[in-house]
C-alpha positions, 0 to 999 in steps of 0.5 A: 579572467579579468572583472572589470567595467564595461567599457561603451564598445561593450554594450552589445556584448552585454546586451546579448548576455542578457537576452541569452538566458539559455542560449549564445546570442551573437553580440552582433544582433543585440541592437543598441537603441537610445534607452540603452545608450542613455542607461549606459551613459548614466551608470558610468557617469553614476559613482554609486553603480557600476557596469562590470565584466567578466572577460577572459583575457586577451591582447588588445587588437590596438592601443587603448581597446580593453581586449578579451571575450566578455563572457560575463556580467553583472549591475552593481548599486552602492545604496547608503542607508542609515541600517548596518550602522550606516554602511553602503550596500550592494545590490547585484542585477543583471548578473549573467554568465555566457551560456556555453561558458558556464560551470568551471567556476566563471560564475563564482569568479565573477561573483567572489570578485564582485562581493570583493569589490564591495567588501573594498568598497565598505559595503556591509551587506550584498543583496540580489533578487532572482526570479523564483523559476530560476532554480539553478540560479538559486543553489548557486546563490546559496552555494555562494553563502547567500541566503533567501532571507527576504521575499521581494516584490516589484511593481511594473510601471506602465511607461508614459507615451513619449510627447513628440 
């Protein structure tokens, strides 16, 4: 298994992660509108975020495809601040593994490759939220050695209507 970014021709795969919380939606269906053309487009141009990919190997098709099943994912952010004696640290979204491909430890490997790149990176600090109903989710967090240290809150925006 490689961790790596996401390359565009991608973007379905991971779109079908993120709607297959408990099932294995076919990357064909997972429609690819603007909004997340623009979302992909600024988080590769970004060199504070990163779109990765967990992949099980395999040989390319045809010269300069990245090849292999993408089988999972996740969002890095690198945030500066001023804590932590003013080191970078890494919030892990959307961090999802293919339903029928979970257990055998792809979770882990992608997440130990994931903390790893930030420890490289000089982050200080790996921080994720999950959503409360997700309990399975947070014993495999804290098997990880992350702790539940902070309670988080969000605030949904109401999306302006597009001017037309």
């Amino acid at each position: 298994m490689t961790l790596r970014p996401a390359t565009r021709a991608e973007l379905p795969d991971v779109l079908a992660l993120l709607a297959g919380e408990g099932e294995v939606v076919d990357p064909a269906r997972a429609e690819v509108g603007e909004a997340h053309e623009r979302a992909f487009a600024a988080i590769t141009a970004d060199p504070r975020n990163e779109l990765l990919v967990l992949v099980e190997d395999a040989a390319p098709q045809t010269p300069g495809e990245a090849g292999g099943t993408v089988i999972g994912c996740l969002q890095a952010t690198y945030i500066p601040g001023l804590g932590k004696g003013g080191a970078e640290r890494a919030l892990f979204e959307a961090v999802r593994v293919r339903a029928d491909r979970r257990g055998g430890g792809r979770g882990r490997a992608l997440m130990e490759r994931a903390v790893e790149r930030a420890r490289e990176r000089g982050c200080a600090l790996v921080q994720l939220t999950s959503d409360k109903r997700r309990v399975d989710a947070h014993r495999f967090y804290t098997g990880l050695g992350f702790t539940a240290s902070h309670e988080g809150f969000k605030l949904a925006l109401p999306q302006a209507p597009a001017e037309g």
